[in-house]
C-alpha positions in Angstrom: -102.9 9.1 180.7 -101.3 10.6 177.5 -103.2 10.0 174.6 -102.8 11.0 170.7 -104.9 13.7 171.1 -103.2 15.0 174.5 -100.1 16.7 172.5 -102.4 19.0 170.5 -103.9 20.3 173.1 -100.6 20.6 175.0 -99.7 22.6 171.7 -102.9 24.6 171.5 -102.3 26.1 174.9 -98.8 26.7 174.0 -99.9 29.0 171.1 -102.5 30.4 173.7 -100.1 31.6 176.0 -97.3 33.0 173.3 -100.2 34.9 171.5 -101.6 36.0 174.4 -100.6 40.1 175.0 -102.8 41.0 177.7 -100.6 42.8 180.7 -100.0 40.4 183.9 -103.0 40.9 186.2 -105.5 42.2 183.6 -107.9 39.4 184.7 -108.0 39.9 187.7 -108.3 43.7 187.4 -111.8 43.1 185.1 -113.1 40.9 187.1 -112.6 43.2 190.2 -113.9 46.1 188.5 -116.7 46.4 189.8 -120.9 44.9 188.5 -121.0 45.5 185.3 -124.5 46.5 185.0 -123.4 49.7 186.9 -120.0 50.3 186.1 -119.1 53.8 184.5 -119.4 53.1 180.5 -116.3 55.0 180.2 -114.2 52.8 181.1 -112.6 54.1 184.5 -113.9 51.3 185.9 -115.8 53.0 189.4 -119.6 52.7 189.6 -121.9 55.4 189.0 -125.9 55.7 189.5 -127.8 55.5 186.5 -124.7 54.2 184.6 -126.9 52.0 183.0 -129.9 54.1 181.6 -126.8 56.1 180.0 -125.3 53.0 178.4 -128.4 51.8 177.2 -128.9 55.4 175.4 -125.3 55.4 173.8 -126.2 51.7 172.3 -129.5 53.1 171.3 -127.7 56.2 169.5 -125.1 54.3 168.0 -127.2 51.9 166.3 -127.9 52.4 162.7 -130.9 53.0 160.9 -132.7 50.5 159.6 -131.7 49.4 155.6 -133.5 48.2 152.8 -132.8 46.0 150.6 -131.5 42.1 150.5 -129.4 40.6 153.6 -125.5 39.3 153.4 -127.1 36.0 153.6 -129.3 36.6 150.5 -127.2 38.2 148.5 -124.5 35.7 148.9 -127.0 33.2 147.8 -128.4 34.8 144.6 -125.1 35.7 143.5 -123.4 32.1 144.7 -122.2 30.8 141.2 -120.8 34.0 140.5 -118.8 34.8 143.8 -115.2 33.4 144.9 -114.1 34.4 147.9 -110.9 34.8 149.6 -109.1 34.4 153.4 -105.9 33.4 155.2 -106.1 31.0 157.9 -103.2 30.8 159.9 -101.3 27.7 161.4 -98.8 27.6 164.5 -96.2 24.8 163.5 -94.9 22.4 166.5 -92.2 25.0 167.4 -94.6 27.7 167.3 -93.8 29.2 164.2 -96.8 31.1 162.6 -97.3 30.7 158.9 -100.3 31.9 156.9 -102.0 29.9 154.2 -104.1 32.2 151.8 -107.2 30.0 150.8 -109.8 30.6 147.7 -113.5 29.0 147.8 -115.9 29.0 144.7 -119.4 29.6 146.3 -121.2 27.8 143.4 -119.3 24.8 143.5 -117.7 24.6 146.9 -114.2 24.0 145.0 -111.3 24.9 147.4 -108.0 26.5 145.8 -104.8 26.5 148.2 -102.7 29.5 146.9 -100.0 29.6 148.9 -98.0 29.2 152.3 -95.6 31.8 153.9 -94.5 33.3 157.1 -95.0 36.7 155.9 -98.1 37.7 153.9 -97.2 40.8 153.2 -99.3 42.8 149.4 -96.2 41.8 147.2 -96.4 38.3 148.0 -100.9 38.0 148.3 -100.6 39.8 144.4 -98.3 36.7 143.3 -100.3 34.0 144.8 -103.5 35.9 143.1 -101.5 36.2 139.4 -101.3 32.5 140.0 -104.0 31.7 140.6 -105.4 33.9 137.6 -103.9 31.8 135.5 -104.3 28.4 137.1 -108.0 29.1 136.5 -108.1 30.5 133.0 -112.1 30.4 131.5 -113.3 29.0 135.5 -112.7 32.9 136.4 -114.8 34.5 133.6 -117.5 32.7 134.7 -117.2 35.0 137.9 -118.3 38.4 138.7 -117.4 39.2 142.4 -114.6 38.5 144.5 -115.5 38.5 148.2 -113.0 39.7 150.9 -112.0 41.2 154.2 -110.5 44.4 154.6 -107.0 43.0 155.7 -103.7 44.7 154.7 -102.4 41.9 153.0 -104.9 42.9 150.2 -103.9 45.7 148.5 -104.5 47.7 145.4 -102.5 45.4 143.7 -104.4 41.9 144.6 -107.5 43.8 143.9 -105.9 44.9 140.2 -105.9 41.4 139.4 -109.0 40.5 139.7 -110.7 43.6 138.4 -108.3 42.9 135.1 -110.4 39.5 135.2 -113.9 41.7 134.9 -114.4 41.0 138.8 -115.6 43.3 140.9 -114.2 43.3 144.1 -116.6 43.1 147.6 -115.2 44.0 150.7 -117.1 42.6 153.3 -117.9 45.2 156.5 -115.5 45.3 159.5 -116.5 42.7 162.4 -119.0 41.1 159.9 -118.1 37.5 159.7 -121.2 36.8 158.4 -120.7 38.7 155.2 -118.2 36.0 154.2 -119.8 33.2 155.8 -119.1 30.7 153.1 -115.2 31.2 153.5 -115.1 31.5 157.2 -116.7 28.4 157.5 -114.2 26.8 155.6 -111.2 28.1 157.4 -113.2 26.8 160.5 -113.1 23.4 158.7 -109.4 23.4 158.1 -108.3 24.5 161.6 -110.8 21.5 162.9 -109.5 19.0 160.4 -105.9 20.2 160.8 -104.2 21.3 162.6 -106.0 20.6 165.7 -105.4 17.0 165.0 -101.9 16.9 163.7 -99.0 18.6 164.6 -97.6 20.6 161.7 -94.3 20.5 161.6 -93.0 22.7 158.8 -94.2 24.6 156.3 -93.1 21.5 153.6 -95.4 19.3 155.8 -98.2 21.6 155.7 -98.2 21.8 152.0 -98.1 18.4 151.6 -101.1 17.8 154.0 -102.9 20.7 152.4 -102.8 19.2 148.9 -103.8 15.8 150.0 -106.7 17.6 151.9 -108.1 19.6 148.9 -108.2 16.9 146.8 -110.6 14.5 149.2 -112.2 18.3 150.2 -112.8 18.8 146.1 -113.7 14.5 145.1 -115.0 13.1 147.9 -116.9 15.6 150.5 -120.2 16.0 150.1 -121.7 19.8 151.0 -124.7 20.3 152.5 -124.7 23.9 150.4 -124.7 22.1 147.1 -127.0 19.4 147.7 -124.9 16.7 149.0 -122.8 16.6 145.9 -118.3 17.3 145.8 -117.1 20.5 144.7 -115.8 18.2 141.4 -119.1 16.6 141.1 -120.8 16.9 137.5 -123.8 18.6 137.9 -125.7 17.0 135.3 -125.4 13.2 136.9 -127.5 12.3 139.9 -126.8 13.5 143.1 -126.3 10.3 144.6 -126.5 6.7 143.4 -128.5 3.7 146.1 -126.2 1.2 146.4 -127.6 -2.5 147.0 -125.8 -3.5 150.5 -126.8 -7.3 150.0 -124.6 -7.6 146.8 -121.9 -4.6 147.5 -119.1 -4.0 149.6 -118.0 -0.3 151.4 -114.4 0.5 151.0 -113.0 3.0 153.1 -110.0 4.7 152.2 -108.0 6.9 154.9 -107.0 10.4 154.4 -104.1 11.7 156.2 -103.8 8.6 158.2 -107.2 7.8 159.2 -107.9 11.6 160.3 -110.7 11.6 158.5 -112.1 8.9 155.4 -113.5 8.5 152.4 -116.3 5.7 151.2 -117.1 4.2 148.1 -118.6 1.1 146.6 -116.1 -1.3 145.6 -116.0 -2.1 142.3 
């Protein structure tokens, strides 16, 4: 039985096998390899005795020392209303075209900033979208001090130029370390969910217009958990959240994108 959400997952393992680069039979040749609690560390894939007291000692020797001083995940929160941070997520439209949407996230305030769509992300094009944005955000930036990255190509001297013109200091977080921009990742993990795994993108004109309609009920009407329940355009200095009587008020739900997700408030 088909069902609405049958033709995204027909479409997700279409992407899946056009991204998918791994030489025919590769599979099958690691899985034939051989135990893998003996086979040769170095990769020729025949066993060897003691292969795995030899390992363990390259692991051991390969780890680094131990470090002082505060964690990723403390740092990021001491420094929270001082941080934005900065990723691409990527979206594979429904005749598997890949475009890339660069994304900005305020980790004081949650506040989500789409800064542009394209098909090729290439330095020229990220150092527009940051000018932009720059300017879109006038006195909002000087409130910050650090802006969080990855190490990607798309971010050149030029993007970083921008910022550091604003007084920011740019933080690149350490190869392979999600973690280190947690806050950001987490959101692009929200978008894909909310997304594109439930609609089918057609263009990239269809994906702006369901990106803006997303950022604003992402910015007004969802509550973080990070920011005590509160939106990203909450003001801070009202309540968190207000008891509503049910006995003399009514819910009203309002659907985003067309009931793929909703927003409730008391009716007035």
């Amino acid at each position: 039985m088909v069902t609405p959400a049958t033709l995204p997952a027909w479409h997700r393992r279409l992407v899946v096998r056009k991204w998918d680069y791994k030489p025919a039979g590769s599979r099958a040749a690691v899985r034939g390899s051989g135990d893998p609690e003996t086979r040769d560390p170095h990769g020729d894939g025949e066993p060897h005795v003691g292969a795995p007291a030899a390992a363990r000692r390259t692991r051991e020797a390969r780890r680094p020392a131990p470090r002082t001083g505060p964690t990723w995940k403390q740092f990021l929160a001491a420094q929270a209303r001082t941080i934005i941070a900065t990723d691409f997520l990527h979206v594979d439209t429904a005749l598997l075209q890949r475009v890339y949407v660069l994304v900005f996230i305020e980790h004081g305030t949650r506040r989500l900033h789409v800064a542009g769509i394209t098909a090729n992300p290439d330095g020229a094009w990220t150092a527009q979208q940051a000018r932009n944005l720059a300017m879109a955000l006038g006195e909002r930036l000087e409130g910050m001090r650090f802006l969080l990255r990855d190490r990607g190509g798309q971010f050149t001297g030029q993007v970083d130029a921008v910022f550091e013109s604003c007084d920011l200091r740019i933080l690149k977080s350490p190869p392979q370390a999600p973690r280190a921009n947690a806050i950001c990742e987490r959101l692009i993990g929200t978008l894909r969910r909310e997304l594109p795994d439930k609609i089918l993108i057609i263009n990239q004109a269809h994906l702006r217009t369901v990106l803006a309609e997303y950022a604003t009920h992402y910015n007004t009407a969802r509550p973080h958990q990070g920011i005590a329940q509160r939106v990203p355009d909450h003001d801070s200095d009202l309540p968190v959240a207000t008891v509503i009587d049910l006995d003399t008020a009514r819910i009203r739900r309002r659907p985003v994108l067309g009931g793929i997700t909703n927003e409730y408030q008391a009716a007035v």
